[in-house]
DSSP file (Angstrom, degrees, kcal/mol; ACC not computed):
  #  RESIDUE AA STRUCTURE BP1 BP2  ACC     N-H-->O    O-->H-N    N-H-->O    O-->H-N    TCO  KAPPA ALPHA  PHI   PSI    X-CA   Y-CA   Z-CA
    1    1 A X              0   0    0      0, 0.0     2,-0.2     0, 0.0     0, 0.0   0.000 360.0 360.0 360.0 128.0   28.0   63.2   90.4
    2    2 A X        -     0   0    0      1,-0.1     2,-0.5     0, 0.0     0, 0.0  -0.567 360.0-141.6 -82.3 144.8   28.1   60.1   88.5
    3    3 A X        -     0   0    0     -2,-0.2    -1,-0.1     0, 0.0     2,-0.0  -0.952   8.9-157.6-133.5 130.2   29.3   57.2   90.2
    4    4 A X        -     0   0    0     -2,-0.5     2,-0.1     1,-0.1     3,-0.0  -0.262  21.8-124.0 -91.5 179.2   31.5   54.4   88.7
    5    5 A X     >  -     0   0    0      1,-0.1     4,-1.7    -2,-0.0    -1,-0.1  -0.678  22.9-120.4 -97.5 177.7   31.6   50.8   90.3
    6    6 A X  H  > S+     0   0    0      1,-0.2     4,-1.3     2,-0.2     5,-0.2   0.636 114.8  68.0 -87.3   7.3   35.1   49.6   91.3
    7    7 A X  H  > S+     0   0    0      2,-0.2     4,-4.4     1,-0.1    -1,-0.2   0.965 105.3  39.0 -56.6 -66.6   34.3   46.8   88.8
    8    8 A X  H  > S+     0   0    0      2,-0.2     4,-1.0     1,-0.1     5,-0.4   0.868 109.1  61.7 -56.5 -35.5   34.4   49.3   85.8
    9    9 A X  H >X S+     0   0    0     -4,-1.7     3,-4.0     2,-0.2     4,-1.4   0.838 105.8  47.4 -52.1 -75.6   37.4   51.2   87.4
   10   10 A X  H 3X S+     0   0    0     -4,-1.3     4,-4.9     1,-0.3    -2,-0.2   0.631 113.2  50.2 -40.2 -48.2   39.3   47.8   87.1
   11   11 A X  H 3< S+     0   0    0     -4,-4.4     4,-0.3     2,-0.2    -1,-0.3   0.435 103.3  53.2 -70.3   8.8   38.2   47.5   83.5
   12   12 A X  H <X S+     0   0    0     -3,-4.0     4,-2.0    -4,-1.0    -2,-0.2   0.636 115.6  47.2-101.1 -47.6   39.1   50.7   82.5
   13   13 A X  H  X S+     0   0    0     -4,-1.4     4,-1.8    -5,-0.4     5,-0.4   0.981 110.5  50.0 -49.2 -56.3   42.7   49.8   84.0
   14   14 A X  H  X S+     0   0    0     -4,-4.9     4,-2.7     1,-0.2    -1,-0.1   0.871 111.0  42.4 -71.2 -37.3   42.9   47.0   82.7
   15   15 A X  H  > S+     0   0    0     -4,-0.3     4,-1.2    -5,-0.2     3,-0.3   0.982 116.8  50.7 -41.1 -79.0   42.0   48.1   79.2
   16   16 A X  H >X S+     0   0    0     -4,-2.0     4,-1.3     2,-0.2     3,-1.0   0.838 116.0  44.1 -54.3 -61.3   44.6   51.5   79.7
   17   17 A X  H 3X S+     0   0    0     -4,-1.8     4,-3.9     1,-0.3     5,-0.3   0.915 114.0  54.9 -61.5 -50.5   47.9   48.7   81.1
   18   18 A X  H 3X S+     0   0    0     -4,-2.7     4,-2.7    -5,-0.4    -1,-0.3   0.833 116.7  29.9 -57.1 -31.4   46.7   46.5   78.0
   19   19 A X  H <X S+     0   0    0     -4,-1.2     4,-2.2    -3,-1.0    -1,-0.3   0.807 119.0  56.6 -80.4 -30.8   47.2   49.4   75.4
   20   20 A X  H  X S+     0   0    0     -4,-1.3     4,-1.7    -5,-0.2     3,-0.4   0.998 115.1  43.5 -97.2 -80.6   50.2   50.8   77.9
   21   21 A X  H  X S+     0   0    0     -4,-3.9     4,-2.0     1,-0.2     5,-0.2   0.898 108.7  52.1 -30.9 -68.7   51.8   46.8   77.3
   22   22 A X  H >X S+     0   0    0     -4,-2.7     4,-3.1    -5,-0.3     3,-0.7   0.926 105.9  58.8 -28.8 -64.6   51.2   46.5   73.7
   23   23 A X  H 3X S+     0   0    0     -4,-2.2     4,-0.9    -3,-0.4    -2,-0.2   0.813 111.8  40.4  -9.2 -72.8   53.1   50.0   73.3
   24   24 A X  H 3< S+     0   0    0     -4,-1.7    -1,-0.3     1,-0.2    -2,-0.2   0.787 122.7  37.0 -63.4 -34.8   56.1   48.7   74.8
   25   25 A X  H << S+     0   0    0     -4,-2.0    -2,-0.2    -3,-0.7    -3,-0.2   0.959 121.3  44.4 -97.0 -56.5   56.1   45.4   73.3
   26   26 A X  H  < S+     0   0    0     -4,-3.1    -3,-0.2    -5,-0.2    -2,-0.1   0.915 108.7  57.9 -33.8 -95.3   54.7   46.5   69.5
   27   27 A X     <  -     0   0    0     -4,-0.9     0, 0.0     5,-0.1     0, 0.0  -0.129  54.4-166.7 -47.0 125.5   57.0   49.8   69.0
   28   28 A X        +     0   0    0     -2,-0.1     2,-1.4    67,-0.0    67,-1.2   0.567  60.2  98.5 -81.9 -42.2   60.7   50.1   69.0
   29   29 A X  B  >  -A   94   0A   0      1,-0.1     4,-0.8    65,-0.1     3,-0.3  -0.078  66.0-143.1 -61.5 114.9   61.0   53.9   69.2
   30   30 A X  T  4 S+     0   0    0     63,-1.5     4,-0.2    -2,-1.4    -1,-0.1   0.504  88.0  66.0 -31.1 -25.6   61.6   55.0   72.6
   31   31 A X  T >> S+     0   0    0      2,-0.2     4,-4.9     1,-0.2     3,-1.4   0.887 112.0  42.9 -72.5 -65.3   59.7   58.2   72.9
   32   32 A X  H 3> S+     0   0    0     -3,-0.3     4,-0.9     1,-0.3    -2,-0.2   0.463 105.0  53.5-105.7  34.7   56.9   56.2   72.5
   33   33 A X  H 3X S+     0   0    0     -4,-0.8     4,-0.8    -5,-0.2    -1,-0.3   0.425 108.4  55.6 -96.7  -2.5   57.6   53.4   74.6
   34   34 A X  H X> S+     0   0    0     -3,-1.4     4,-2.9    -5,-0.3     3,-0.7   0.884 105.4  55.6 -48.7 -62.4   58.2   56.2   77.4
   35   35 A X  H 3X S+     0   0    0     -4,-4.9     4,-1.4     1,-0.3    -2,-0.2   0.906 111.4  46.1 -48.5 -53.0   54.4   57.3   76.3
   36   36 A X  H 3X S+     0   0    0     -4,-0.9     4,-1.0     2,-0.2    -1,-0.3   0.722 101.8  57.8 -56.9 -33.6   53.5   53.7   77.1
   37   37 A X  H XX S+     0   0    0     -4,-0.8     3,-4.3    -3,-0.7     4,-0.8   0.992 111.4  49.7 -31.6 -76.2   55.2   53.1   80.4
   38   38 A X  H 3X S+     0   0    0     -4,-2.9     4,-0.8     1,-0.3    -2,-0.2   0.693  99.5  56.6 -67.6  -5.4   53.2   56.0   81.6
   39   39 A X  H >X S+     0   0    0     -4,-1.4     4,-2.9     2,-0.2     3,-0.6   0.869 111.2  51.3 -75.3 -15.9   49.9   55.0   80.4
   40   40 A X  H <X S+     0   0    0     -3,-4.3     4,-0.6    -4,-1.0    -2,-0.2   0.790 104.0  55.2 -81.3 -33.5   50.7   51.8   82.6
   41   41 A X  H 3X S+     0   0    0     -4,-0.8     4,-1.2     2,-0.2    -1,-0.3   0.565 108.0  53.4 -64.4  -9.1   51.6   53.8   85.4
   42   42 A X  H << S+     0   0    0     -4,-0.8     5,-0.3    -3,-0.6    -2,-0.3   0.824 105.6  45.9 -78.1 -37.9   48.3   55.3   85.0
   43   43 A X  H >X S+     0   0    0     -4,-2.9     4,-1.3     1,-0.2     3,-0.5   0.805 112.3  54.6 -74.8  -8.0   46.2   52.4   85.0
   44   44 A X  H 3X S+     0   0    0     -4,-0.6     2,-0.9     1,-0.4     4,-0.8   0.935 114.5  39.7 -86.6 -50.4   48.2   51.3   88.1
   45   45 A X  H 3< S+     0   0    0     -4,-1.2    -1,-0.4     1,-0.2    -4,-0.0  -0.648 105.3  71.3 -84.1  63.2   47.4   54.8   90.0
   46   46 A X  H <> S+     0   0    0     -2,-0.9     4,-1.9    -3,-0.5    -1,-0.2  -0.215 100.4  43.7 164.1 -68.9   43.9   54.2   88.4
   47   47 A X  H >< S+     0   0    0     -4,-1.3     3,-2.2    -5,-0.3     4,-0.2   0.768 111.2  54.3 -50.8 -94.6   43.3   51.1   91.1
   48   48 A X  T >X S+     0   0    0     -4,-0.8     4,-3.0     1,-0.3     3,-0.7   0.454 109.1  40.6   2.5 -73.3   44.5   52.9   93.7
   49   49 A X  H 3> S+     0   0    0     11,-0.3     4,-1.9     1,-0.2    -1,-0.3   0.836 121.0  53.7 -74.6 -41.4   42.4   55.8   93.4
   50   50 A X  H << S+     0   0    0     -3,-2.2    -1,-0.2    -4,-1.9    -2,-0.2   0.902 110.5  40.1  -9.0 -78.1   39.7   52.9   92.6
   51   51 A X  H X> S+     0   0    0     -3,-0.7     4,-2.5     2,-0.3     3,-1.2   0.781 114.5  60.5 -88.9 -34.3   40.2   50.7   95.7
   52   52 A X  H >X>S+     0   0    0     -4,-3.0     5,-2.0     1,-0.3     4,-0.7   0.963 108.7  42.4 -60.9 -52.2   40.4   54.2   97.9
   53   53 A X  H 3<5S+     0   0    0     -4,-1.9    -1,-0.3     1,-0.3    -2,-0.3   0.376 115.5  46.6 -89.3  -6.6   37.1   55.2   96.9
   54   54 A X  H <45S+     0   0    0     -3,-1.2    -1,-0.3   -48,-0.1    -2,-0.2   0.550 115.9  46.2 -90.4  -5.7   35.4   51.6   97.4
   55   55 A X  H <<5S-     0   0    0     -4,-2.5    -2,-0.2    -3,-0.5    -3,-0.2   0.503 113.7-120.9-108.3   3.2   36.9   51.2  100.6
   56   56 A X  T  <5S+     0   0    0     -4,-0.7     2,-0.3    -5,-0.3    -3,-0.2   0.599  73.7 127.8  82.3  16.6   36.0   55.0  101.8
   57   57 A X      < -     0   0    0     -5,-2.0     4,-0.3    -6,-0.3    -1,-0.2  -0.652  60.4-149.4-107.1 161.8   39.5   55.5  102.3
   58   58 A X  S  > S+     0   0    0     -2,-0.3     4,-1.7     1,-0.1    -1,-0.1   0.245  79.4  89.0 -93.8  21.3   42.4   58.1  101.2
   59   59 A X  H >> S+     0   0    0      2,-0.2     3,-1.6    -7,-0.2     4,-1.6   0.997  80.1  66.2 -80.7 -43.6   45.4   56.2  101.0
   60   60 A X  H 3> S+     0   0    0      1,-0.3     4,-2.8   -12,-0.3   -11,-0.3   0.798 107.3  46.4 -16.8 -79.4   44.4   55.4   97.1
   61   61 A X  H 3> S+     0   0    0     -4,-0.3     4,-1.7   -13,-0.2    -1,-0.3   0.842 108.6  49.1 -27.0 -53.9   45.0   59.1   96.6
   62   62 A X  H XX S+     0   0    0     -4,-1.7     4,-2.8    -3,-1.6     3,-0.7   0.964 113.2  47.7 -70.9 -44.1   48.0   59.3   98.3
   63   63 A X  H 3X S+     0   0    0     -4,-1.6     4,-3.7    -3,-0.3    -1,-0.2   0.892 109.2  56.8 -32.1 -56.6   49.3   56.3   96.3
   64   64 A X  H 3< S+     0   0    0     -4,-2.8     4,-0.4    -5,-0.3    -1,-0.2   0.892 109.4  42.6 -55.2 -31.5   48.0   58.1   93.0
   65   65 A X  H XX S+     0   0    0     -4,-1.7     3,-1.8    -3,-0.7     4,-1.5   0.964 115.5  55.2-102.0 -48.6   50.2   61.4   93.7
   66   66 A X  H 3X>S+     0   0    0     -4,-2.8     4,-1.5     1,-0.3     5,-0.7   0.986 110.7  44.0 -17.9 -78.4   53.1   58.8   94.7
   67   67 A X  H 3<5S+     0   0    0     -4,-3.7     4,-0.4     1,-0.3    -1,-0.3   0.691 110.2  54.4 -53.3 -16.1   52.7   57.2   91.5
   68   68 A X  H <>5S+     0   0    0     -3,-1.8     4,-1.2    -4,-0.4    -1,-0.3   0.682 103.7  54.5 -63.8 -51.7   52.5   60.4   89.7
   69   69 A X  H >X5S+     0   0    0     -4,-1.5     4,-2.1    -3,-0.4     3,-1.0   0.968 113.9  43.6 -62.5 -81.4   55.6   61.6   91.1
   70   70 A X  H 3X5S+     0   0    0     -4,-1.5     4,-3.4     2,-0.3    -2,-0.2   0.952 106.8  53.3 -30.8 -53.5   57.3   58.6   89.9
   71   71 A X  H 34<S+     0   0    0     -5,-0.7    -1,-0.3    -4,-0.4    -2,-0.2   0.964 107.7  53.7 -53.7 -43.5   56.0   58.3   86.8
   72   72 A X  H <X S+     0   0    0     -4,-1.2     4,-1.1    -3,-1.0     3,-0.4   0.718 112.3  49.4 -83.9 -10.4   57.2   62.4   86.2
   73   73 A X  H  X S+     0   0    0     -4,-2.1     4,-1.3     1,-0.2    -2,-0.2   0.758 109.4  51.2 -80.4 -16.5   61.0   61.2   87.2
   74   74 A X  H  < S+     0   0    0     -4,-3.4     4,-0.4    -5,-0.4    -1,-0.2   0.141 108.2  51.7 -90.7  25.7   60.7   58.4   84.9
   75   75 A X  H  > S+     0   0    0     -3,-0.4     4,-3.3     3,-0.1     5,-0.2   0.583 111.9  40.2-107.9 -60.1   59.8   60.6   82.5
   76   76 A X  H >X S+     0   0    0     -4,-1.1     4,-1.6     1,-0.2     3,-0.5   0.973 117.7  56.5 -68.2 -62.1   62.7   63.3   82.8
   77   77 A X  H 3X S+     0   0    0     -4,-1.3     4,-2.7     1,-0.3    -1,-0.2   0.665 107.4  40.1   6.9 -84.2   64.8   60.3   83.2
   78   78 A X  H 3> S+     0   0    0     -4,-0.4     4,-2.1     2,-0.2    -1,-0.3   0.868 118.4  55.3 -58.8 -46.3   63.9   58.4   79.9
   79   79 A X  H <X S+     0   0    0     -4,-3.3     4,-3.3    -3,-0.5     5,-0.3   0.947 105.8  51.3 -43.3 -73.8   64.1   62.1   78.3
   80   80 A X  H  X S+     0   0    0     -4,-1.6     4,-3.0     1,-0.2     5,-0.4   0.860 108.9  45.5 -31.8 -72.6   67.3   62.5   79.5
   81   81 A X  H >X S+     0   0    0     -4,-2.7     4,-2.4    -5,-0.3     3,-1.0   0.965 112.6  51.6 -58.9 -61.8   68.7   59.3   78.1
   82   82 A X  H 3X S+     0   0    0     -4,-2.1     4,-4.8     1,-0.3    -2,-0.2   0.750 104.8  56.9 -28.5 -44.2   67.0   59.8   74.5
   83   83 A X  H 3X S+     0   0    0     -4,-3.3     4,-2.5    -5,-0.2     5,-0.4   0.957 111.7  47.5 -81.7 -31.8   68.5   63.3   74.2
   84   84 A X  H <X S+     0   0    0     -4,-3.0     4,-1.5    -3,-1.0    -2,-0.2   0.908 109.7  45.3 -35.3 -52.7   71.9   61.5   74.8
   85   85 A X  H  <>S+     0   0    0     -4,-2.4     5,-1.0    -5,-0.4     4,-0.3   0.978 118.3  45.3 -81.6 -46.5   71.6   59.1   72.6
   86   86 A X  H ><5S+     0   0    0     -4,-4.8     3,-0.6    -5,-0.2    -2,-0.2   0.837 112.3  54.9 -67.0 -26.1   70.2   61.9   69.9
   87   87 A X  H 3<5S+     0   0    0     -4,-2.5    -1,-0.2     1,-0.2    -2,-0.2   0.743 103.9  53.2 -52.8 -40.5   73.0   64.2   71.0
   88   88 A X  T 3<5S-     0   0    0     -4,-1.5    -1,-0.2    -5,-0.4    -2,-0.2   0.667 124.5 -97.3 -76.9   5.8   75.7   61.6   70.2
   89   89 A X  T < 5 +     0   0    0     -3,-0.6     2,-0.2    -4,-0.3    -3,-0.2   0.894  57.4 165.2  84.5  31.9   74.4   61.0   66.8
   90   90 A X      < -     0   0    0     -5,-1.0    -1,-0.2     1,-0.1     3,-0.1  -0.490  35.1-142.4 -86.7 131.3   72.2   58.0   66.7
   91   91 A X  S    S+     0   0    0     -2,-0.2     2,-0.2     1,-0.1    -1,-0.1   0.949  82.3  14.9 -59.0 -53.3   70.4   58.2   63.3
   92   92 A X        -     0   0    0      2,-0.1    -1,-0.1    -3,-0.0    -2,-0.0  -0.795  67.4-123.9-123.1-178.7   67.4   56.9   65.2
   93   93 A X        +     0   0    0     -2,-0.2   -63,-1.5    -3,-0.1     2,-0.3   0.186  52.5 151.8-111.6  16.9   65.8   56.2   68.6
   94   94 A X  B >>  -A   29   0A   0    -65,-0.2     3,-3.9     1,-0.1     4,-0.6  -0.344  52.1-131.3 -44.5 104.6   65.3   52.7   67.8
   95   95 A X  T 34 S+     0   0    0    -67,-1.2     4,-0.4    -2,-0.3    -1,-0.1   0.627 104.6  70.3 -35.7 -26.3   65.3   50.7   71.2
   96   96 A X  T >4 S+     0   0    0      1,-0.2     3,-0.9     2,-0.1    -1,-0.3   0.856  90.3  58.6 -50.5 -49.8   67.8   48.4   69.5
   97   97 A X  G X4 S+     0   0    0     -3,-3.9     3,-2.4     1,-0.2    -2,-0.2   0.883  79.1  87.4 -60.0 -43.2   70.5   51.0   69.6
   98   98 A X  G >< S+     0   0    0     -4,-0.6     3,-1.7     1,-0.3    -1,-0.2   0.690  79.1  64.7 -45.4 -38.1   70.7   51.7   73.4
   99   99 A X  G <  S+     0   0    0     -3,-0.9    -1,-0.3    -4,-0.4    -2,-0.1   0.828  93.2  59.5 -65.2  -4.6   73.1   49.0   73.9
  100  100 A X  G <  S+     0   0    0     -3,-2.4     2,-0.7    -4,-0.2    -1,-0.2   0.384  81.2 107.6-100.5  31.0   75.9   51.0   71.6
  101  101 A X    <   +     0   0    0     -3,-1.7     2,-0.3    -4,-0.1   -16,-0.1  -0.852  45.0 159.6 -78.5 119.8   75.6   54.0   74.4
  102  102 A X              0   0    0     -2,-0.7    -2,-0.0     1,-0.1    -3,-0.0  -0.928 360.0 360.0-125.5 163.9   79.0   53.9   76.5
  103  103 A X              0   0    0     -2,-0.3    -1,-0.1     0, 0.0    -2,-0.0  -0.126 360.0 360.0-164.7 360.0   80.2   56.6   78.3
């Protein structure tokens, strides 16, 4: 089994949050500022799983499938709003539009 150091984990997070941040910040469409949230909840459950495994412990894990969980309601969530706003007739899913949602 190859084994990474937690050094590399961090930089492989940190790398995955940076791309996960750009995403959000770059890109206006929503779909894929969703995609980006979750790559930022991955590199976050990416430490975790990290720190578990330099410190011999399993909470990391339990943290990872926590974060996981989350990550899959913020998903149906974001989904959820998008198909609203495309059901109501938004031309596009330009993040700009969300404020003219009322209901």
């Amino acid at each position: 089994m190859l084994a990474f150091s937690f050094n590399d984990t961090l930089l492989v997070a940190t790398v995955l949050f940076s791309i996960g941040l750009a995403g959000v910040l770059v890109r206006r469409n929503m779909v894929f500022m969703l995609m980006s949230l979750d790559i930022m909840l991955n590199a976050a459950a990416l430490v975790f799983v990290g720190a578990g495994a330099r410190w011999h412990d399993a909470t990391g894990q339990v943290m990872f499938v926590l974060i996981l969980a989350l990550a899959a309601v913020e998903t149906a969530v974001g989904l959820a709003i998008i198909v609203c706003l495309h059901a109501r007739g938004r031309p596009t899913l330009d993040a700009d539009t969300g404020n003219l949602l009322r209901g």
